[in-house]
N, C-alpha and C positions, 0 to 999 in steps of 0.2 A: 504494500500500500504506500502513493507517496501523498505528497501534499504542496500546498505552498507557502509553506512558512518562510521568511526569510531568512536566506542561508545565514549559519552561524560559522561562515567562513570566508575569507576576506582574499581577492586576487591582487598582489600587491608586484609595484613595480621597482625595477632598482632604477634610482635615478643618482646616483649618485656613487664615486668609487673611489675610495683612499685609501693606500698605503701608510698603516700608522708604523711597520715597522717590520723586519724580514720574517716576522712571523705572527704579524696581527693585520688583519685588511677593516677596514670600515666600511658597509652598504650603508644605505641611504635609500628607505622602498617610501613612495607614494604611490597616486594614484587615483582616478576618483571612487573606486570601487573601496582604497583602505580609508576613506574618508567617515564610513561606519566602525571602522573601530574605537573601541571603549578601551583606555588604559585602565590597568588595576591600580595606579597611583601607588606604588608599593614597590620599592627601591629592587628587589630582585624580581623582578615583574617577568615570566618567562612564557613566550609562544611557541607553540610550534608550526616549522616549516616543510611545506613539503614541495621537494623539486622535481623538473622537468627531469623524462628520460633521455637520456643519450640520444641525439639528433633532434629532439625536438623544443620549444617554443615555451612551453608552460605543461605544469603537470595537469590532469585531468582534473574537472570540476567534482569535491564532494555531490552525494545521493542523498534526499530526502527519502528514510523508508521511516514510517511510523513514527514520525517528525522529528526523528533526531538526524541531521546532518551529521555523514561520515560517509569514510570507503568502504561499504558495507562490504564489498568483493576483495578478497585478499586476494586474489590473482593481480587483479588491474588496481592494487594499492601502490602509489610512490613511494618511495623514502622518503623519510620524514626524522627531523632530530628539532631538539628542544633549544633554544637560543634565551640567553637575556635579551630584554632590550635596554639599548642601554640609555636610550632619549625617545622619547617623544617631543618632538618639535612643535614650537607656535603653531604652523601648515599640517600639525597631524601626520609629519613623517616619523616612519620608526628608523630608528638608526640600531644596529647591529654589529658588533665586533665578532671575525671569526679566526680561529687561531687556523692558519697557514702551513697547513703539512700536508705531502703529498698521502694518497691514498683517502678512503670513507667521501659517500660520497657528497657529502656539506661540504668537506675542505674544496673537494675536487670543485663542485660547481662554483663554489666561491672565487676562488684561484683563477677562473675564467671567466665569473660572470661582468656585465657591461650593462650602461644604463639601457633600458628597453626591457631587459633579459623577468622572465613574470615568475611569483612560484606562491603557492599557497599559503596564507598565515590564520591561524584559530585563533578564539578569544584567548586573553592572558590569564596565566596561574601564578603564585605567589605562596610565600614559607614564610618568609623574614615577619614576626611578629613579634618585639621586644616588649615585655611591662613595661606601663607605665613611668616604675619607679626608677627603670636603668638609670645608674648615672656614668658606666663606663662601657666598653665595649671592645672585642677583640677581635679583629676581622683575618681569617688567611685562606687562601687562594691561590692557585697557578694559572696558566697562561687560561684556562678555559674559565674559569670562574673569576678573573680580572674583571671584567666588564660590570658582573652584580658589585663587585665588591669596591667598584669605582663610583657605581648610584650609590649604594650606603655611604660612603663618605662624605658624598655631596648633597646628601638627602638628609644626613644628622645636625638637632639640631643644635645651637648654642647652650653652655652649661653641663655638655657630655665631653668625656674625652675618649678617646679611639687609638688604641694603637694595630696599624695594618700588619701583617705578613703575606709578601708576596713574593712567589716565587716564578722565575720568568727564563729562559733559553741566552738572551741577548742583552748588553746595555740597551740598547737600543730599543728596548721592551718596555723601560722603565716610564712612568708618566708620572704627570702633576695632577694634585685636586686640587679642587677649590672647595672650604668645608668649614660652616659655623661650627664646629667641633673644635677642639683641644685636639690635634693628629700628630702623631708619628706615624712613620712609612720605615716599614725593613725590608729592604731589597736579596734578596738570595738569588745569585744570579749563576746559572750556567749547570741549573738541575736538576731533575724530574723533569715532568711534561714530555713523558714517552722516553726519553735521551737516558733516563740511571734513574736511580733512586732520586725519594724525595726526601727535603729535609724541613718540610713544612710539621709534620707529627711533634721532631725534637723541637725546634723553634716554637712553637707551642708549647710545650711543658717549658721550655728554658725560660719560658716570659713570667716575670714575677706579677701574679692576680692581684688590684689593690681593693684595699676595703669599700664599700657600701655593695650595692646587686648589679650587676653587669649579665652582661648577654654576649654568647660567641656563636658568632657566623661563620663556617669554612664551606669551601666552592671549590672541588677538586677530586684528582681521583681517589676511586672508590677504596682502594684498602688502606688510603690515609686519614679518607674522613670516618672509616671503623675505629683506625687508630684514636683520633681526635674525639672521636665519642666516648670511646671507655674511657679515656683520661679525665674529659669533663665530669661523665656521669659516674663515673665511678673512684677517682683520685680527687676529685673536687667536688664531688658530690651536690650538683647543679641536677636541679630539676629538667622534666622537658620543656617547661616554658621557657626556659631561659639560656636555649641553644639552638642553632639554626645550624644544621651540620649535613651537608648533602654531598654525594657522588656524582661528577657531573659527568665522567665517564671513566675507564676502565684498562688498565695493561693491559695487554692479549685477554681481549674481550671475546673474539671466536672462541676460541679455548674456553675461555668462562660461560661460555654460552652453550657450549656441546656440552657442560658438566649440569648446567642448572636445570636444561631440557627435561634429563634424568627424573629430577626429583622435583618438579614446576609442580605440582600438585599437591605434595607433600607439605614443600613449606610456603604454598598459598594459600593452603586452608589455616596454616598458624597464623594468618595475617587475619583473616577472616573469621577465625574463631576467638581472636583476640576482640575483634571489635564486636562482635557478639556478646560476647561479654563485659561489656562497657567500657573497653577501653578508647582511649583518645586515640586520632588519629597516629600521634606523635608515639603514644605508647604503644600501639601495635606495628611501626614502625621500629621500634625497637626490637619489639618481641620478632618480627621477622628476620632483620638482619642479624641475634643470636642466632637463628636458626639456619639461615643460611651458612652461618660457622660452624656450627656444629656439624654440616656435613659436607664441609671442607672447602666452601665455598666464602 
């Protein structure tokens, strides 16, 4: 059954294309079709995008069936991966940063895309919720999670202080904020982001926590921000309100993909029986990624 609701998906155009650095590019999508989009006003404000196939112009339009817009056909689904954004513009353009490596196919289309070039954006999703009462905050990040963690800075307001950890590939990676906050910036340059190990986990524990309630956001890969979770929740014993810790993607993610395939049932019903049982999002979020540990994942 379809319908004619209006689509909850937005055809957006690149207009615009900067090199911020040998492994960061800037788009720039408008449009009149992204002129319906709704930001979520919420510093890691994240859409997903889905690209054209190989030889072609724009990926194919979402299906209304039973009025929810989506690629209900997993045959004729593009790829699609999750972005910050990282401006919204006076004009309603979204501006996007993407990190610049060959291979996966975001880098790749990024790497070549040109103003004209069209690709699908959803409405926005968002994490970052600090109490009220924060009055400090500890931000880290690598090259992929740069972008939210450049809105938090600029998005915090007077009377907080911030100290960032980022970790980046290149000088030439490093950027300026501009930020009502009290900030420090710690630069770790020349590791992780696919290249070696990360040294965002230690740089986090090495950072001395100061007195009143504070909130820590990390934007990065996935078995750093495991790491960075059990330190909070469990060495500093921080609730889940009062941490914002995500994977934005993954070391040899094939690999980790042919192993989860395995047991995808197993421990998504822990995710699902967690919340059945009245847990917060945030808390069965937890109880999953234990459980993705515990069988070796």
């Amino acid at each position: 059954m379809t319908d004619d609701t209006e689509p909850t998906f937005y055809w957006a155009e690149v207009v615009d294309r900067v090199t911020l650095s040998p492994n960061l590019v800037r788009l720039t999508f408008g449009g009149e079709d992204l002129r319906r989009y709704r930001p979520a006003g919420v510093a890691d404000e994240c859409a997903a995008l889905y690209f054209p196939a190989p030889g072609k112009s724009r990926p194919p339009a979402m299906q209304c069936v039973d009025g929810v817009w989506w690629y209900h056909d997993d045959a004729t689904r593009p790829e699609g991966r999750n972005y910050t954004v990282r401006k919204v513009t006076d004009a309603g353009e979204l501006v996007i940063d993407f990190v610049a490596h060959e291979g996966g196919v975001a880098a790749s289309w990024a790497l070549s895309a040109r103003p004209g070039d069209v690709v699908v954006v959803t409405p926005p999703r968002h994490w970052f919720a600090p109490p009220a009462d924060t009055t400090w905050f500890l931000l880290a990040a690598d090259l992929a999670g740069l972008p939210a963690l450049g809105r938090v800075l600029e998005d915090l307001p007077a009377n907080t202080r911030a100290h960032a950890i980022v970790e980046v590939l290149d000088e030439a990676d490093v950027q300026t904020f501009e930020s009502a906050a009290d900030v420090t910036v710690q630069w770790c340059v020349g590791s992780g982001n696919g290249h070696g190990p990360g040294v965002l986990p230690d740089a986090v524990q090495a950072w001395e926590f100061p007195p009143g309630e504070g909130y820590v956001f990390f934007a990065g890969e996935a078995a750093d921000s495991r790491a960075v979770r059990k330190y909070v929740r469990r060495e500093r014993g921080m609730g889940v309100d009062r941490f914002d810790i995500i994977g934005y993607w993954r070391v040899r993610a094939e690999q980790w993909l042919a192993k989860y395939t395995a047991v995808e049932k197993e421990v998504s019903a822990v995710y699902v029986n967690a919340l059945q049982e009245g847990r917060s999002e945030s808390e069965a979020a937890l109880i999953y990624d234990e459980a993705l540990e515990k069988v070796g994942l």
